[in-house]
C-alpha positions in Angstrom: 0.0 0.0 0.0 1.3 3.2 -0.9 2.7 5.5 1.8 3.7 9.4 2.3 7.6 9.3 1.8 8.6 10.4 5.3 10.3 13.6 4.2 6.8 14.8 3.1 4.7 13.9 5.8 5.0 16.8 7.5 4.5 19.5 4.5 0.9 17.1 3.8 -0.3 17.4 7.4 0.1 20.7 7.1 -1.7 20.8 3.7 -4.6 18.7 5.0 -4.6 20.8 8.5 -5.2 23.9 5.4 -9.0 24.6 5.7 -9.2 24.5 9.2 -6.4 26.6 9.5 -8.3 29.3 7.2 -11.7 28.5 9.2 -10.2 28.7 12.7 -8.9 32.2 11.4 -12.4 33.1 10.1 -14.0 31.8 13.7 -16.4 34.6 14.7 -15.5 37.3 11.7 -18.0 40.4 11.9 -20.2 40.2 9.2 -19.7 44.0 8.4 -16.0 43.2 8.0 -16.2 40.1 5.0 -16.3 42.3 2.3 -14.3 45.5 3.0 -11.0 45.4 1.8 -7.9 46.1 3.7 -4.8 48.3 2.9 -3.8 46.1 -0.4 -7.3 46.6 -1.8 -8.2 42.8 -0.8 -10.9 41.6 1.9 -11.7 38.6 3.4 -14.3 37.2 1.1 -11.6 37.9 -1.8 -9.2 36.0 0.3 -11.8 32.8 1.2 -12.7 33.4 -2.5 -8.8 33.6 -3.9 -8.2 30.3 -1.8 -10.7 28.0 -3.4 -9.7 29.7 -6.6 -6.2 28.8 -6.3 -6.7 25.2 -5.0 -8.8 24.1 -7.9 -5.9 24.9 -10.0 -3.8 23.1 -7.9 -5.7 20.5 -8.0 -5.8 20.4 -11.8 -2.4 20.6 -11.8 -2.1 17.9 -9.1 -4.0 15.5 -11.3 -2.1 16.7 -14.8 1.5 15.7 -14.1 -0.3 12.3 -11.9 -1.8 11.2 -15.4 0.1 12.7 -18.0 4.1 12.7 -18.9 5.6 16.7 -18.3 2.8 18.3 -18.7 2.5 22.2 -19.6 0.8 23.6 -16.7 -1.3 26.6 -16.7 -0.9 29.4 -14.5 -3.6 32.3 -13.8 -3.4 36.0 -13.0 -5.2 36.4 -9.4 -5.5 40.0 -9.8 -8.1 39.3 -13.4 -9.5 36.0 -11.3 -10.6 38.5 -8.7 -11.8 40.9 -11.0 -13.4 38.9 -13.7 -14.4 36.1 -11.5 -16.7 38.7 -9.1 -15.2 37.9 -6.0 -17.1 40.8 -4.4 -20.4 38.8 -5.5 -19.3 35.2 -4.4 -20.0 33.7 -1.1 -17.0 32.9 1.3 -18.7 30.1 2.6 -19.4 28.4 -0.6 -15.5 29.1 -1.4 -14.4 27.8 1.9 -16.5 24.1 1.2 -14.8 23.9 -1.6 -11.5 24.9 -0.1 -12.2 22.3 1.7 -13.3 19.3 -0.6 -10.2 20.5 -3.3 -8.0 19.6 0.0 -9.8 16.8 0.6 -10.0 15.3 -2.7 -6.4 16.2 -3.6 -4.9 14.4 0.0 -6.9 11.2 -1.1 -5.1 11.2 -4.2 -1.6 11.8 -3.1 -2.1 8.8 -0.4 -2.4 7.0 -3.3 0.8 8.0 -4.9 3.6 5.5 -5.2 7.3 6.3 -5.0 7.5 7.4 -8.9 4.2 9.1 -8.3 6.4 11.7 -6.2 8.6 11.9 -8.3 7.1 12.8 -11.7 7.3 17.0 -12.9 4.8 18.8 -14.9 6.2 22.8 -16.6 5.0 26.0 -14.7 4.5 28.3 -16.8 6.7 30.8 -14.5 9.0 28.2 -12.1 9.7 25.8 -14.7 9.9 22.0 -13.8 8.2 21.3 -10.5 7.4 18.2 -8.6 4.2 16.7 -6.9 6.1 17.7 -3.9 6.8 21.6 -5.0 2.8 21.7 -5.4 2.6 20.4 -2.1 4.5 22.3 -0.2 3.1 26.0 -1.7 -0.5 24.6 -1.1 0.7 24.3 2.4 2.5 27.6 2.5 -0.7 29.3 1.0 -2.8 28.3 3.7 -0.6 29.7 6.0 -0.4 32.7 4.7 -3.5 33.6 3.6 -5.1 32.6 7.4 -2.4 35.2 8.5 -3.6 37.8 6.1 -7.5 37.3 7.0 -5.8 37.4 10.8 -4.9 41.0 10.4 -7.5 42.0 8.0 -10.1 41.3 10.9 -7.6 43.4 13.3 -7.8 46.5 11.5 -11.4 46.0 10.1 -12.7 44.8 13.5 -12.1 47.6 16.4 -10.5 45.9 19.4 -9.0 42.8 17.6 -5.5 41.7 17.8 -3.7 39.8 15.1 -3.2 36.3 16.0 -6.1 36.5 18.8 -8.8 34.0 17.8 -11.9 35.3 20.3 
């Protein structure tokens, strides 16, 4: 039965752990705050929104170099996502389920993969060759980030909130 190669099991916990990362950071968000944007012209809901976004290319990509030999991946412009997409329109719970079920769907994959599974590259269209692994650990990374961004979005859109400090 295929395994996580030990040097990755701690980058895919930390993928997995993603959404509820990104939920725990939402945990009691003021309504009136969802949709105002912060300092770099992005809110919460375009961050929840951004996430899901991002993840089901991921996913694509995920399952491109998994079934086909170097694949040319596709890369997106988040800026025109957010724009032409209507982020300001779309729900942040919607995006967050499917945050969630991209994850989801994605992990159950990769615990699938065999040694040569882990191994096998797909293009990027900006970074070049890049591994099952690479993908991996910038899902992981994204997550991270982008529950510390909501984090201090709800500090200066929500009077008396400190980053970091889930109430």
């Amino acid at each position: 039965m295929p395994r996580i190669p030990e040097d990755v099991a701690p980058i895919f916990e930390r993928f997995v752990r993603g959404p509820s990362v990104v939920r725990e950071a939402l945990n009691g968000a003021a309504a009136a705050a969802i949709s105002r944007p912060g300092k770099e012209g992005w809110s919460i809901r375009d961050v929840v929104v951004h996430l899901s976004d991002a993840e089901l290319v991921r996913a694509a990509r995920f399952r491109l170099i998994l079934a086909e030999d170097e694949p040319e991946l596709f890369g997106f412009d988040e800026g025109v996502w957010k724009r032409k997409l209507h982020y300001l329109w779309r729900s942040p719970e919607a995006a967050l389920s499917l945050y969630e079920m991209l994850i989801y769907t994605s992990a159950e994959l990769l615990r699938e993969c065999d040694a040569k599974g882990w191994e096998r590259r797909g293009h990027h269209p900006q970074e070049g060759p890049v591994t099952i692994g690479w993908l991996l650990e910038r899902g992981a990374n994204h997550a991270d980030a982008h529950a510390g961004q909501i984090r201090e979005l709800r500090a200066l859109l929500e009077p008396g909130r400190e980053p970091g400090r889930d109430h």
